[in-house]
SEKOLSE-506220 format. One record per residue: x, y, z of N, C-alpha, C in turn; residue in one letter. Coordinates in pm, whole numbers, plus 32768, in hexadecimal, padded with zeros to 4 digits. Each point is the difference from the previous one (the first is absolute). Example, Ala and Ser with C-alpha at 12.3 -4.5 7.8 and 13.67 -1.06 7.14 Angstrom:
! SEKOLSE-506220
85277DC7830C7FA780778000805A80788000A7FDD80697FB88052807780067FB3806D8049S
//
This chain:
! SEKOLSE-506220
D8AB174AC005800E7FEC809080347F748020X7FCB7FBC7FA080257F40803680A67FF47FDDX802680437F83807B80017FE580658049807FX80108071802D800D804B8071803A7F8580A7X7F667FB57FF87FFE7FA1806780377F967FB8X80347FCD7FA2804C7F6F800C807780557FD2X805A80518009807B80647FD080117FF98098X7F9F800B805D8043802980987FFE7F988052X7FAA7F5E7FC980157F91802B80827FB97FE9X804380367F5B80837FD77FC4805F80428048X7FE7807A803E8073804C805280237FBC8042X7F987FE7806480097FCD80BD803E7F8C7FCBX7FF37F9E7FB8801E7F917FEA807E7FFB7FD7X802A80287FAC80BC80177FD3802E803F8082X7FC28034804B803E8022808F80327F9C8046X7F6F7F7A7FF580217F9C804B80837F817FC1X7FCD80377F7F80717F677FE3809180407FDEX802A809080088077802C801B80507FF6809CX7FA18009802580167FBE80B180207F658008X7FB17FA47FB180307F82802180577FF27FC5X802780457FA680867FC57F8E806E8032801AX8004805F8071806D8030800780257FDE80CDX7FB87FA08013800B7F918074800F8079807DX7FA180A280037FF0803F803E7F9A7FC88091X80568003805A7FD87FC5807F7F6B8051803FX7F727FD280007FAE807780177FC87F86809BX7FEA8070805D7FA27F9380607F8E80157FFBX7FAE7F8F80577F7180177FFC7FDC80B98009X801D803A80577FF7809E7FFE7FF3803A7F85X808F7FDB7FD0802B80357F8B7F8C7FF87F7CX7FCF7F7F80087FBB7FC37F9A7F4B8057800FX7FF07FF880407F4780098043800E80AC7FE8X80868065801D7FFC809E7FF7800E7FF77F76X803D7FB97F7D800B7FF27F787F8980127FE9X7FAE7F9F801B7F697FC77FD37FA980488015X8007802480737F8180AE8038802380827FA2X80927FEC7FD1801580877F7E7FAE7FCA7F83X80357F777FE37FAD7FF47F677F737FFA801FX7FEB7FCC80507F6D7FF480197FA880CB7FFAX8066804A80647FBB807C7FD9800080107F8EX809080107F9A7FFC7FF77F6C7FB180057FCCX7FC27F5480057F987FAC7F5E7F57809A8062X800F801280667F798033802D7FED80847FDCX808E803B80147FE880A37FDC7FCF7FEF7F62X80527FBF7F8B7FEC801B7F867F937FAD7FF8X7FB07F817FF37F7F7FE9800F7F818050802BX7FF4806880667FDF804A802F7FE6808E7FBBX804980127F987FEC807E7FD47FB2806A7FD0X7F8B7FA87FE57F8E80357FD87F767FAF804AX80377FCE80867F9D7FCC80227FF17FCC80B7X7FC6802C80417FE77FEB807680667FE6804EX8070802D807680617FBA804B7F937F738011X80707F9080367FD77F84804D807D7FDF805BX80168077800980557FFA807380648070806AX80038004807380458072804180687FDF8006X805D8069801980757FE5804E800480BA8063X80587FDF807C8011805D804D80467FF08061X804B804E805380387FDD8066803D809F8058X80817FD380048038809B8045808C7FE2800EX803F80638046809C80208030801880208091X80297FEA80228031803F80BD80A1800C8006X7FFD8044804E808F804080247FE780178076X803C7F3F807D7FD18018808680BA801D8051X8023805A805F805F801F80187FDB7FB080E2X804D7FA27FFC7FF97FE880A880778008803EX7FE18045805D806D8022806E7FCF7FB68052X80707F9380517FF57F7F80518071804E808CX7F968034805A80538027808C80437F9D803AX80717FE1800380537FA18047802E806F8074X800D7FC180648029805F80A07FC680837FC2X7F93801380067FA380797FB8803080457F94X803380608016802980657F7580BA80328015X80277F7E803380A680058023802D7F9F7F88X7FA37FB37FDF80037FC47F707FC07FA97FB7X7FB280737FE47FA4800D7F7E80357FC57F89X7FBA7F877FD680317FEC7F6D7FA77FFF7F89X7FE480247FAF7F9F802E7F8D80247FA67F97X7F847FE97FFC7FD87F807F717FA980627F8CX80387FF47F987FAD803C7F9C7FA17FA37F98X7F7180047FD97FF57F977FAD7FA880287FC2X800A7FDA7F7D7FB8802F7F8C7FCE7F9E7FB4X7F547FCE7FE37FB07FB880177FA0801D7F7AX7FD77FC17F9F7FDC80057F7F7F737F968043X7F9E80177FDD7F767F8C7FEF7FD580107F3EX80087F9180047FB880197F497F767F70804CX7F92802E7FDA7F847F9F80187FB780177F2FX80087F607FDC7FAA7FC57F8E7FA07FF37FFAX7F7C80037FC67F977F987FFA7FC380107F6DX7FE17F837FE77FF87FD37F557F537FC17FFCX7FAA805A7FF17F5B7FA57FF27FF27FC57F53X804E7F907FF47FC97FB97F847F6880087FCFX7FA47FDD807E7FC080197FD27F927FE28085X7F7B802D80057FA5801E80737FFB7F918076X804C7F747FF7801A7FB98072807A7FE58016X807180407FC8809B80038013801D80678026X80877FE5806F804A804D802280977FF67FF9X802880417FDA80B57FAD803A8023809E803EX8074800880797FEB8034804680988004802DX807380797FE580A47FDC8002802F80738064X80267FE9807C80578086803D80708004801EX805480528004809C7FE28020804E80618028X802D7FE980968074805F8045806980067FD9X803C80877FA5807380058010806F80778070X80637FD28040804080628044807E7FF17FF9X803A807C802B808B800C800180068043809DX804B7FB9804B802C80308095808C80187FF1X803D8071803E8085800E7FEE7FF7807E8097X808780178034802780408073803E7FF0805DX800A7FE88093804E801A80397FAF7F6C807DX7F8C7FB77FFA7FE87FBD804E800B7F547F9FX8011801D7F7F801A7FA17FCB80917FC58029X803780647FEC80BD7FE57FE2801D7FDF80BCX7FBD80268081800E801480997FB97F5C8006X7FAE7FE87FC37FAF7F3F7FE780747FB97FD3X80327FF57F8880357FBE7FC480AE80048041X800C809C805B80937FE9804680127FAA8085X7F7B8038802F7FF27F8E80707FDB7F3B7FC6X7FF380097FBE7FFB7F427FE8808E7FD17FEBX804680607F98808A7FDF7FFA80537FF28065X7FD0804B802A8078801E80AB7FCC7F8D8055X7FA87FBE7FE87FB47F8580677FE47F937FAEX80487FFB7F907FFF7F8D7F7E7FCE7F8C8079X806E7FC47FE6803B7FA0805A7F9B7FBC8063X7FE28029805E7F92800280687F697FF37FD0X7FCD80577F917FB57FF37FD27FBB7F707F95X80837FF57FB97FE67F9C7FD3800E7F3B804CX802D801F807D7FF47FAB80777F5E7FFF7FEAX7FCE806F80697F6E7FF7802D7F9C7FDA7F8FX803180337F777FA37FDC7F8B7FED7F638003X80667FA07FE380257F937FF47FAF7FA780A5X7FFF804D805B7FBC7FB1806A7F767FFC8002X7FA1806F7FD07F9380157FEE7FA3802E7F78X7FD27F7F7FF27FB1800B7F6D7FA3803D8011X7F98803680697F8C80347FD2802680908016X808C8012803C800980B87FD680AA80187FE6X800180587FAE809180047FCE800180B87FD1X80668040803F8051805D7FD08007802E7F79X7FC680697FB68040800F7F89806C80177FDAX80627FF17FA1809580458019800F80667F90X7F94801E7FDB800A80967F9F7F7F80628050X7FF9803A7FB97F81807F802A7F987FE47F80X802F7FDB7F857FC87FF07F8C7FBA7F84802AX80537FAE806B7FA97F53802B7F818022804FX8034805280257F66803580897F9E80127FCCX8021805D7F967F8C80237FB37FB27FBD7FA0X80097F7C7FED7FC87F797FA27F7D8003803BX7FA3801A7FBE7F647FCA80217FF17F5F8036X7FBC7FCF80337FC37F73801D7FCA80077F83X80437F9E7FAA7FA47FCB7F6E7FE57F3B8026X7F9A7FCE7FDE7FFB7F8B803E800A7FA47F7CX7FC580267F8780057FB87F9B8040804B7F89X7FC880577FB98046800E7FB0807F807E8024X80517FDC7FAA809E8076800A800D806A7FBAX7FA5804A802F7FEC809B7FC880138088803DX80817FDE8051802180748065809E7FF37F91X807280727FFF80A27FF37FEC802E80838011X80687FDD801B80438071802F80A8800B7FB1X7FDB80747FB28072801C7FAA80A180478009X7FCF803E804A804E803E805B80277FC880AEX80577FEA804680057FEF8090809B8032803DX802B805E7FBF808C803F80527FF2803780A6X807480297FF67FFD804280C97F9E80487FF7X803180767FB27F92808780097F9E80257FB0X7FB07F907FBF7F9B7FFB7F9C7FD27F607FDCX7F6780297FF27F9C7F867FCF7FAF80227FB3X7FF77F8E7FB77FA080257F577FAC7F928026X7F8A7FF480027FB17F5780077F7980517FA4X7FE67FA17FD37F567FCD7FE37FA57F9B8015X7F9A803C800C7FA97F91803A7F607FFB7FD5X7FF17FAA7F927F6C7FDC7FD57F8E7FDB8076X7FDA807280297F997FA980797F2F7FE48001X803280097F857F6480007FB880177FC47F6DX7FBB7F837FE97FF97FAA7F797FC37FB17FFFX7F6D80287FBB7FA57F8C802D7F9A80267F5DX7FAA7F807FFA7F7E7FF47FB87F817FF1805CX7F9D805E7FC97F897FF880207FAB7FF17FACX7F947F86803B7FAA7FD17F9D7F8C8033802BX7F85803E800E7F83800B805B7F7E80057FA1X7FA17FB780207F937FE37FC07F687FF38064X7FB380597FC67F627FC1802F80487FF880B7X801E7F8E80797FFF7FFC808F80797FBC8001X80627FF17FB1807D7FDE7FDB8057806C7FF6X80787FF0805C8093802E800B80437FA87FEAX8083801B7FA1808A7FA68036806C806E7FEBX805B7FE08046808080447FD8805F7F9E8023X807E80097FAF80907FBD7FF0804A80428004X802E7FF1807D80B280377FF68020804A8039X80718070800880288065809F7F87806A801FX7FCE7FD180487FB3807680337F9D80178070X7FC6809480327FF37FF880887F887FC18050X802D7FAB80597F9A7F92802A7FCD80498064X7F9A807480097FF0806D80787F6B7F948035X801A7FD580927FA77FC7805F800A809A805BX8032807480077FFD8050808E7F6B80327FFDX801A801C80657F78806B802E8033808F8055X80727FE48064805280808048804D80347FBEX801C808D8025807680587FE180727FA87FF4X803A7FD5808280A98020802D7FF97F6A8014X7FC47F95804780197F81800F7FAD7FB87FDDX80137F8D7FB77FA87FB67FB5800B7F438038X7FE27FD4805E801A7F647FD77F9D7FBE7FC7X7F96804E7FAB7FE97FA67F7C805280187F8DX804A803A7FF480657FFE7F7B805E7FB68014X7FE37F597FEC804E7FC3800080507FF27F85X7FFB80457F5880627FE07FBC803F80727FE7X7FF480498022806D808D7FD6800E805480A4X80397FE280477FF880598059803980AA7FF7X7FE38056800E805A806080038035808E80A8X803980027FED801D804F80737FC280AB7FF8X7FE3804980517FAD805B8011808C805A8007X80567FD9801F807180578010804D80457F61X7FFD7F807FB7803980337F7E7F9080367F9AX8004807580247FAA80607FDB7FEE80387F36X806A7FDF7FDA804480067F887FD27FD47F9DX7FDC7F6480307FB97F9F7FA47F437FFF7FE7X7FED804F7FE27F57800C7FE07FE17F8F7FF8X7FE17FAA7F94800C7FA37F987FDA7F62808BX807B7FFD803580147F72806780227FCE7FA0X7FFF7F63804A80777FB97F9B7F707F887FF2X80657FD37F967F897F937FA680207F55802AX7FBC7FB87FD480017F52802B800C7FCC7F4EX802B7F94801280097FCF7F587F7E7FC08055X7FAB7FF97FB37F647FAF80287F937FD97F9AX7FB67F9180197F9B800D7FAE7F668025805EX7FCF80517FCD7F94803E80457F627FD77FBCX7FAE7FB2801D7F6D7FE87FD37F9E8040806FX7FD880637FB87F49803A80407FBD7FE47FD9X7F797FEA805F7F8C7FF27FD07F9D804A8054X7FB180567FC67FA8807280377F8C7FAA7FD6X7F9B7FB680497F627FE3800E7FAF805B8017X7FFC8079802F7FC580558023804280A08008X7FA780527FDD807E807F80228040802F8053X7FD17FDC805D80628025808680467F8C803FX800F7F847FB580547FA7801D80537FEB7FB6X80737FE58041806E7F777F8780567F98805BX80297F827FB9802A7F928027808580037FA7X80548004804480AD80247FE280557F717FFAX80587FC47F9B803C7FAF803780B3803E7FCAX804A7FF380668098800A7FD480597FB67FFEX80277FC77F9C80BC7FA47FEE804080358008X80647FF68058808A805B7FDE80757F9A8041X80227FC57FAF804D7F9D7FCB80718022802EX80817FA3805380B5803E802E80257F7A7FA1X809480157FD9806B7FB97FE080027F688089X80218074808F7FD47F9E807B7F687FEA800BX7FDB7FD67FA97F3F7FBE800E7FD97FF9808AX802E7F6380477FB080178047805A805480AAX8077806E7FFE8011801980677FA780B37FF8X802380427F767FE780397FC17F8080537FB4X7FB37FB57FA17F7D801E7FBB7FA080168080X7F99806C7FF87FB8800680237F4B80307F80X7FAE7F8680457F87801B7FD87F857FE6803AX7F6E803B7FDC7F938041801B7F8280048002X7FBC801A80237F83804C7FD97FC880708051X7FC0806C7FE07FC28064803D7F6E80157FE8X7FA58007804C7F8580127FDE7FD8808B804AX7FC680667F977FD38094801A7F7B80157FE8X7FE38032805A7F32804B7FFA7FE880708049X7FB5804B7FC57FCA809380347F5B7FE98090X8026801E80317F80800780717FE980568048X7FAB802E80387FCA8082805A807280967FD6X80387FDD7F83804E806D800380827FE57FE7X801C7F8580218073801B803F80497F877F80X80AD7FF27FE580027F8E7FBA80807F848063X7FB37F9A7FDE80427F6F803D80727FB37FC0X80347FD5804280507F8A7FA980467FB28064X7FC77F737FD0806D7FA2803580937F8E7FC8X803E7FE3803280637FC47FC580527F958057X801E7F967F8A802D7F7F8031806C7FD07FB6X80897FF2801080487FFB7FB080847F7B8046X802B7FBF7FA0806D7FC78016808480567FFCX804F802C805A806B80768014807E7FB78028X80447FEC7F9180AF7FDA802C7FF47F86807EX7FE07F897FF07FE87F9E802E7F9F800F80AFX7FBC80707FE07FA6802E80867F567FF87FA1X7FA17FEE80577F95803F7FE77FC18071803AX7FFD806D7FBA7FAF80767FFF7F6780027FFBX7F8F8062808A7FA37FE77FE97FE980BD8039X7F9B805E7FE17FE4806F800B7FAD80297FB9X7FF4806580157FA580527FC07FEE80CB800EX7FBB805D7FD5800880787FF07F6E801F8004X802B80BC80197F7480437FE9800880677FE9X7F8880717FB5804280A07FE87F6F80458013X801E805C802A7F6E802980187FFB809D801EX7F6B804B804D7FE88040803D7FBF7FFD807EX80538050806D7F80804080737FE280728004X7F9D80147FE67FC880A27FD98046801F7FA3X8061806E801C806E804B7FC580867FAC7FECX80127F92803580B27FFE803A80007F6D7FB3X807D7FF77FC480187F897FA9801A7F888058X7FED7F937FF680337FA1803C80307F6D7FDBX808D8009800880377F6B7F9880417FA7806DX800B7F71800680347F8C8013803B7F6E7FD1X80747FD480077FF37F797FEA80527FA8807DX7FDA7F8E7FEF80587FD2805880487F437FA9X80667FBD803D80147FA37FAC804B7FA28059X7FC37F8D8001802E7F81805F806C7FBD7FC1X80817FF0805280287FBA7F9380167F708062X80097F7F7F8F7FF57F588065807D7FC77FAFX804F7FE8802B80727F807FC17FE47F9E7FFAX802C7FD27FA67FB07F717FC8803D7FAC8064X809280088011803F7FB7803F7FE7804580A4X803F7FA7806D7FF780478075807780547FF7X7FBC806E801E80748068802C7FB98075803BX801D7FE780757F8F807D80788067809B7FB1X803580057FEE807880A280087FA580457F78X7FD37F997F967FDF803F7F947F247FFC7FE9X7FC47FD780757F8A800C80077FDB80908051X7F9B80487FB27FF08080805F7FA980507F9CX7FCB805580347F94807F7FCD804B808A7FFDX7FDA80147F62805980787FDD7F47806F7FDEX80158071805B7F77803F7FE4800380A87FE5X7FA680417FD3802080687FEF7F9E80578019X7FAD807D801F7F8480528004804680817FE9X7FA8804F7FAF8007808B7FBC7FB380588015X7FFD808880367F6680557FDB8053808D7FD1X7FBF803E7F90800F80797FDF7F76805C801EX801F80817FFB7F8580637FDE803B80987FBDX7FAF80287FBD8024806D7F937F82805C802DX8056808080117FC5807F80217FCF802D7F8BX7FAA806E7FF97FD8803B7F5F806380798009X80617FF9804D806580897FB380CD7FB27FD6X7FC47F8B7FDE803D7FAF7FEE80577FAF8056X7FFD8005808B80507FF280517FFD7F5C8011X80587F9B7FFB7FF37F75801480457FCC8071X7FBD7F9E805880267FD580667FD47F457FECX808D7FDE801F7FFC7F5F8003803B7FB7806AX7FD67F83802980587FBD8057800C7F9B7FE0X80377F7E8025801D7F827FEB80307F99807DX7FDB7F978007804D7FAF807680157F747FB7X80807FE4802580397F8C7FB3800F7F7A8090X800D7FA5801380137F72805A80467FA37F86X806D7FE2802780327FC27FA780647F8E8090X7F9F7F547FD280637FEC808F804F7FA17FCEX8068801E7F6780747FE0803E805280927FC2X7FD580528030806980AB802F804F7FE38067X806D802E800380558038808A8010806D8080X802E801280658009805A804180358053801DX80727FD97F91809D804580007FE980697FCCX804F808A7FF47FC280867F9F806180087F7AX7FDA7FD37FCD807D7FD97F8B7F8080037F65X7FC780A680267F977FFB7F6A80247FF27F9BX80697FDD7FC4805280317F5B802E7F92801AX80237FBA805880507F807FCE7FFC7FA07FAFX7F847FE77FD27FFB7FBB7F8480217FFC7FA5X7FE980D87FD87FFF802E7F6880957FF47FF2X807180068082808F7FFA7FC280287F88800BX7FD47FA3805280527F77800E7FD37FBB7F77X7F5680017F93801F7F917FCE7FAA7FC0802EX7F908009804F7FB27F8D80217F737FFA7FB4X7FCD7FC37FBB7F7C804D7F9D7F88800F802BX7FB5805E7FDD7F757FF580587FA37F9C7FC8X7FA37FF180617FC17F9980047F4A7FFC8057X7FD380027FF77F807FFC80477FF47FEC80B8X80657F757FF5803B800C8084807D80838014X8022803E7FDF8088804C7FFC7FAE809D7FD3X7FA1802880167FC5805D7FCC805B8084804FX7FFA7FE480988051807F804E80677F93802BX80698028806180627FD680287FBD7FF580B8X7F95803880297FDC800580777F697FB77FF5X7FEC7FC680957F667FDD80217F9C805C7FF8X80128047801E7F898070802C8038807E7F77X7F8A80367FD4805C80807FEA7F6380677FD6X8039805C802A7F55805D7FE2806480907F69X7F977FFD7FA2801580627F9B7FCC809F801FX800780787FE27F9980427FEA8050808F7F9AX7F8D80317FDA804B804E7F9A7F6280767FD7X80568071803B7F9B809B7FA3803A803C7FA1X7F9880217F69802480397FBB7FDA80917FF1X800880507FB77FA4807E7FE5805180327F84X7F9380207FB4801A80707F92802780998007X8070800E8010806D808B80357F7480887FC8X7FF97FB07F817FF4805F7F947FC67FAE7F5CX7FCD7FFD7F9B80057FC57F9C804A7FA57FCCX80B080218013805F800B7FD3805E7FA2803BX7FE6800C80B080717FC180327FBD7FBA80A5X801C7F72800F7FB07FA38026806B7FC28073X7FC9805D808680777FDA80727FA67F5B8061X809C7FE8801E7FA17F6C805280577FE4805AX7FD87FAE806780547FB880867FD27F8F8030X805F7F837FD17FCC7F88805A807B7FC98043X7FC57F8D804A80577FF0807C7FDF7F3A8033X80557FA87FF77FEF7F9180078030801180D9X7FAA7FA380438044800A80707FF67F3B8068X8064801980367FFB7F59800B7FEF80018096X7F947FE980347FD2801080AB807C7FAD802EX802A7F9C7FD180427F8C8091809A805F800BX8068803E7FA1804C80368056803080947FD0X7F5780247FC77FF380C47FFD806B80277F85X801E7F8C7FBA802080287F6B7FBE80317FA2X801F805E7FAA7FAD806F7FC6808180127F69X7F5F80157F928047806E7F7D7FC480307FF0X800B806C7FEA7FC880747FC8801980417F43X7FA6800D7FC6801B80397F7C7FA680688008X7FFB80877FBF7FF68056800F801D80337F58X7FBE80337FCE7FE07FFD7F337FB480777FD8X805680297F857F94807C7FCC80357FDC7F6AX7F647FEF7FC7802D80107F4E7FD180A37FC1X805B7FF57FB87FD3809F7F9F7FED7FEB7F8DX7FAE80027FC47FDC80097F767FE480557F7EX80547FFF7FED806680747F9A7FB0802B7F98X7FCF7F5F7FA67FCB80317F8F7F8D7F838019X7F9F7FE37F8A7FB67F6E800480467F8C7FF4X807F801D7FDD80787F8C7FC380607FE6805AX8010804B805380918011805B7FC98040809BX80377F83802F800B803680B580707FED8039X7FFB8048809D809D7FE380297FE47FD480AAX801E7F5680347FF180178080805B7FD98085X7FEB8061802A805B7FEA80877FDF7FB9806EX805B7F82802D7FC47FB5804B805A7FBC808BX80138009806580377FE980537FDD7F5B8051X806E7FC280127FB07F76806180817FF68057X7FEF8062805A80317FD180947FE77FCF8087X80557FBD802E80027FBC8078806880048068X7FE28000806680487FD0805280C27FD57FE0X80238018803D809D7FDF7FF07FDD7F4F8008X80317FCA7FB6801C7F5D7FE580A17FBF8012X80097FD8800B80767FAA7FEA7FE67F957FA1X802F800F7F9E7FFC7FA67F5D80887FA38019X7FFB7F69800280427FB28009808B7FDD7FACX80077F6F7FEC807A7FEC7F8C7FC57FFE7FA7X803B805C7F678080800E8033800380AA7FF0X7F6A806A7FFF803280748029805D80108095X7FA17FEE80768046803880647FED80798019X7FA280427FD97FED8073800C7F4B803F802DX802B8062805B7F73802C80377FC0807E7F87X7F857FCC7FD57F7680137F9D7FB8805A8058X7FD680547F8A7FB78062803B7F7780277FC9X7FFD7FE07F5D7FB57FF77FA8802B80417F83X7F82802E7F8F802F80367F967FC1806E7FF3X805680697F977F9F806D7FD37FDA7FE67F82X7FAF7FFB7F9D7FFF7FF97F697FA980587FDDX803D801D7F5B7FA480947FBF80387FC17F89X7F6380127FA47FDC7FBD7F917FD880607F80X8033800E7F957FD180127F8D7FAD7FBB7F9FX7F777FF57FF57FE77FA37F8D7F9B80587FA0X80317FC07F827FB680477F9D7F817F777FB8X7FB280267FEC7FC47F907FBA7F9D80177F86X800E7FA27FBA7FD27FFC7F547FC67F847FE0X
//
């Protein structure tokens, strides 16, 4: 067996120094997807007669979106096909290492309609880029799609033609150490402060949008993370998460969590992109009916009245016993707008953010589910913005084929929009229907 394992250490290795000798260009990507193969390698044949110490799993999707431009006068369809492979390696009873990674291929007819419109507005575009540093135009479709990575460079994209994109993206890579009332972890991964469904302004390092439905997972922080649990229903959280721009950039932490009358607490105080952050959360029960909150102050260090304000959120669900689910949500977010322009973010380019959670002040959630049947799991929610009666609606049914494979249909429409430069064109919403298999 030992012979076996240094024969497959000599493999991986003539792998590597045929690569350097032959001055084969690999990037960080390139390098870290090498290393997660040998690394399965030396584990499968080590392993052979003896206990896994480690998983791997993930899935496939095959998501197809139709993007209503002037409704269904022209429809353009994005196809994208979406690989998750998730690692984890237990050396041994206080280690973890912990590797996930998106791969996709987008190709169709809204890629090549992105990338025709920038060309046709080169010119202009790259004006407005050049005037404004804190927001800029992508000029591919493959650019749009770049994750926010803050420290390390583990997103690439291999592919970026008119009518097709190849990217990958490592969004999980970290070590975990945990011992006796000791946590640490190092490196990309998810810094979850939420307590709500759909809006969160305690998730100040990963925000994610409720809209992109696609991404299970959320996206990760390069961070260093220390817990400390004193008691069992407490822990004391601290987070680094370190930018290239330190101090316009990095944001860091602490959170303190405890269980009481039921219910669980947490507060939080954080230094946030040259602001201070102060809030806190709660999750609970009344009687029957769930009930979640957070809310999050934010103070500029410097004076600046435009960027001081309270971003807040309240939740209640309740669940019938014939499965029927009913939820609501109310979001205050005061620096939202009044304008009805719900999607404008996701196409211009602007990134979310804690402050940037909705695009509006006010906005109320709500959403019923019910079980059709065993099999197939119909639902309807509906975002609505009181100040000028802007509304989306999604409307969803999954079917579930086998234990491995579901398929779901999902609608997010709105209102006719007018989408700016450099579409120009009135939005209507999307339809999408999903294949995923998972292993």
């Amino acid at each position: 067996m030992r012979l076996i394992w240094y024969k497959k250490i000599w493999e991986n290795w003539s792998l590597l120094e045929t690569v350097r000798r032959r001055n084969w260009s690999m990037s960080v990507v390139e390098t870290v997807c090498l290393c997660i193969l040998i690394l399965i390698s030396l584990s499968t044949t080590a392993q052979e007669n003896k206990p896994k110490n480690y998983t791997i799993n993930g899935y496939v999707k095959d998501l197809r979106a139709a993007f209503l431009f002037d409704g269904f006068d022209a429809m353009t369809i994005e196809n994208r096909v979406h690989n998750r492979l998730n690692f984890k390696w237990y050396p041994n009873d206080e280690i973890t290492v912990g590797i996930g990674m998106r791969n996709q291929l987008i190709y169709g007819e809204f890629p090549k309609f992105y990338n025709q419109l920038i060309q046709e507005n080169l010119a202009l575009i790259e004006i407005l880029n050049e005037a404004d540093i804190a927001f800029s135009i992508p000029l591919t479709y493959g650019e749009s799609l770049k994750p926010n990575e803050n420290l390390l460079p583990l997103a690439g994209t291999m592919i970026d033609e008119s009518a097709v994109v190849l990217n990958t993206h490592i969004d999980r890579f970290w070590l975990d150490w945990y011992k006796d009332k000791w946590q640490v972890r190092v490196g990309r991964q998810r810094i979850n402060w939420s307590k709500n469904w759909v809006w969160n302004p305690n998730d100040l390092f990963n925000t994610y949008s409720f809209i992109e439905f696609d991404y299970e997972e959320r996206p990760g922080s390069d961070a260093i993370k220390v817990a400390y649990f004193p008691e069992n229903n407490a822990e004391i959280e601290f987070v680094f998460n370190p930018h290239k721009r330190f101090k316009e950039e990095s944001i860091y932490g602490m959170r303190y969590t405890w269980n009481k009358w039921n219910y669980d607490f947490q507060t939080i105080a954080s230094y946030y992109k040259e602001q201070l952050a102060f809030g806190g959360g709660f999750a609970g029960n009344i009687k029957d009916a769930g009930l979640k909150g957070e809310l999050t102050y934010f103070v500029p260090i410097q004076e600046q009245d435009t960027l001081q304000g309270l971003v807040a959120s309240l939740g209640v669900d309740y669940s019938f016993q014939n499965g029927l689910l009913l939820q609501a949500e109310g979001l205050y977010n005061h620096f939202g707008t009044t304008d009805s322009d719900l999607l404008s973010s996701g196409f211009s380019g602007q990134s979310l953010s804690p402050q940037n959670l909705w695009t509006h002040r006010w906005a109320i959630f709500t959403t019923v589910s019910y079980p059709i049947n065993p099999l197939i799991q119909g639902s309807i929610s509906s975002i609505f913005n009181p100040e000028d009666q802007s509304f989306f609606i999604l409307p969803g049914v999954t079917f579930s084929a086998s234990q491995d494979i579901d398929i779901y249909i999902l609608g997010q429409i709105t209102q006719k929009q007018a989408l700016g430069f450099p579409f120009n064109k009135n939005f209507h919403g999307l339809i999408n229907t999903r294949l995923k298999w998972s292993f």
